[in-house]
N, C-alpha and C positions, 0 to 999 in steps of 0.2 A: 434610296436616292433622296436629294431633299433634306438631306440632315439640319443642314443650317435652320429648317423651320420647326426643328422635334419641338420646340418650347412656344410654338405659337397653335391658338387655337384657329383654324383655315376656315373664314367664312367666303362662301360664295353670294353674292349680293344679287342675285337672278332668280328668277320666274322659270326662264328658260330651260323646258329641257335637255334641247340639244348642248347648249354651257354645261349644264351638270353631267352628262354625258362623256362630255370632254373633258372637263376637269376630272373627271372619275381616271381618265385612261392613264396618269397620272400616278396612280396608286397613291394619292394619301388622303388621310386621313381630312375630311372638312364638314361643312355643315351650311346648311340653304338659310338665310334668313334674308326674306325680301319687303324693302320699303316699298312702298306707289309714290317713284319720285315722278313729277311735272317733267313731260320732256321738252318743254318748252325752249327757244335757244335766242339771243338775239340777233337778228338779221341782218349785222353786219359777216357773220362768220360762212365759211364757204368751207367746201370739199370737207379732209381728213379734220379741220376743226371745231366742226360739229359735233362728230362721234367724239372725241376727245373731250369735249367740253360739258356731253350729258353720260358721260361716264363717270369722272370728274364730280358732277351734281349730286349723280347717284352717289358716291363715293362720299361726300362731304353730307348727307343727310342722317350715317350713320353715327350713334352716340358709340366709339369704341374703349374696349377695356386695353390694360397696359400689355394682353400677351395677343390681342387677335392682330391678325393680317386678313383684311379685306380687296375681294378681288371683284372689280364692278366691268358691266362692258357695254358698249352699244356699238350697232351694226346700222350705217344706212349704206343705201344704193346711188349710187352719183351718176347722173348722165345727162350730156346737155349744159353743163352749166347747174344743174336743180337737181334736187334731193327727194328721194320717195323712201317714206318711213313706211312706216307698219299703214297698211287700205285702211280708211273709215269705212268701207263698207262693197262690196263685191260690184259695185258701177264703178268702183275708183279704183281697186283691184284690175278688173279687166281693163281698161285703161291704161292700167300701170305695163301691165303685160303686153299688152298693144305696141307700145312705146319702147320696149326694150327687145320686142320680138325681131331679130335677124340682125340687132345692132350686138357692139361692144358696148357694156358698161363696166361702172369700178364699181369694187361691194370692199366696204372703208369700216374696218371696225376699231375703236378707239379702247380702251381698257385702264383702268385705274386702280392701281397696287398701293393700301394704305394701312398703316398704323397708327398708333397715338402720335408718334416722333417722325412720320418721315412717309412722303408718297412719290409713286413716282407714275409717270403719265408714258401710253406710246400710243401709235397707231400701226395699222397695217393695211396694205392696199391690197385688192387679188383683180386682175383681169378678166371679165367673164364673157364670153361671146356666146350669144345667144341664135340660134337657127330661127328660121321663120317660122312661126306659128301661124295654122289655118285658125277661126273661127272656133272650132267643134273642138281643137286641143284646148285651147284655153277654158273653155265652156266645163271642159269636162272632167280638166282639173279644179279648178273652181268646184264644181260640184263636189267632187272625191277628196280633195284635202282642203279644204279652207283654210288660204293663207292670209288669214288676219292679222295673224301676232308674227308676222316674219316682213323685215325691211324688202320692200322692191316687189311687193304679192307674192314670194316664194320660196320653196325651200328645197336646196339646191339636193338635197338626199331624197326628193320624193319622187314622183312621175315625171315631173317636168323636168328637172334635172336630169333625167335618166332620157329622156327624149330630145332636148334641147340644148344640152351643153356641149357645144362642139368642142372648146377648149376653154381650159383654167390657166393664165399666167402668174403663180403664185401659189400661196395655201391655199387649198380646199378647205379647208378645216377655219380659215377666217371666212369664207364665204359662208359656212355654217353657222358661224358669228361670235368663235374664239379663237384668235390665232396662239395653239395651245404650243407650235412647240417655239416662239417667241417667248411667250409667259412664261413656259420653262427654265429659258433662259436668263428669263428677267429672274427669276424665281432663286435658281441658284447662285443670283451674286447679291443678293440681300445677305 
């Protein structure tokens, strides 16, 4: 599958395991090379144009050659009106948890497919509804997975997800923080 990309070298522009993970399930052929872009964004931008915009950033920091195809992504959490990226630190984490605990929120991840000649930009929303969390769940996931490097404190394949997620409206697999069979798609009409 994929043919159209036999002549491109497939770099994944992520840290992320769960991205590489996904991208794997894919069967082709690629290769991890990650910059430390600034996720910095300016404060006029809201919801899905966020993730778009420091995907995008990620995406334009790379020097690429004339056969790669780069694939960049970011994932935050929307609720409220406000955005929660990755915790600075497990008081802002619990917090974060607090806040989405028995609510609906949206997990918005944006993605950027680029070449020397030609990028193209999407997003995708998933619906995530969260059960109420006591005290001692949150506490004790926190202990047991530190979810530092994941948007919203968490990660939807670990204990909490497994305990908390009453319903997904949408991919599972963007609230993981690739929507792979979207990319797919994008994938096969390049």
């Amino acid at each position: 599958m994929l043919e159209n990309l036999k002549n491109y070298e497939i770099i994944l522009g992520s840290n992320s395991p769960r991205r590489k993970e996904l991208l794997s399930g894919l069967d082709i052929d690629f290769q991890i090379i990650s910059n430390d872009t600034d996720e910095a964004y300016p404060d006029n931008l809201v919801c899905e144009e966020i993730p778009v915009y420091l995907a995008t950033k990620k995406a334009e920091s790379y020097l690429l050659k004339e056969n790669q195809l780069l694939i960049t992504a970011d994932t935050i959490v929307w609720f409220n009106n406000q955005v929660f990226g990755k915790p600075a630190n497990r008081v802002e984490a619990e917090n974060i948890l607090r806040t989405l605990s028995g609510n609906k929120h949206q997990v918005i991840t944006g993605v950027c497919i680029r070449t020397l000649d030609k990028i193209k930009t999407f997003h995708l929303t998933s619906d995530v509804y969260f059960a109420r969390f006591c005290d001692d769940e949150i506490k004790y996931y926190l202990n047991h997975y530190k979810p530092y490097d994941k948007a919203g404190s968490y990660g939807v394949q670990e204990w909490i997800g497994y305990i908390g997620v009453e319903r997904i409206d949408g991919s599972y697999f963007n609230v993981m923080g690739l929507p792979i069979q979207r990319l797919y798609k994008e994938l096969k009409k390049w």
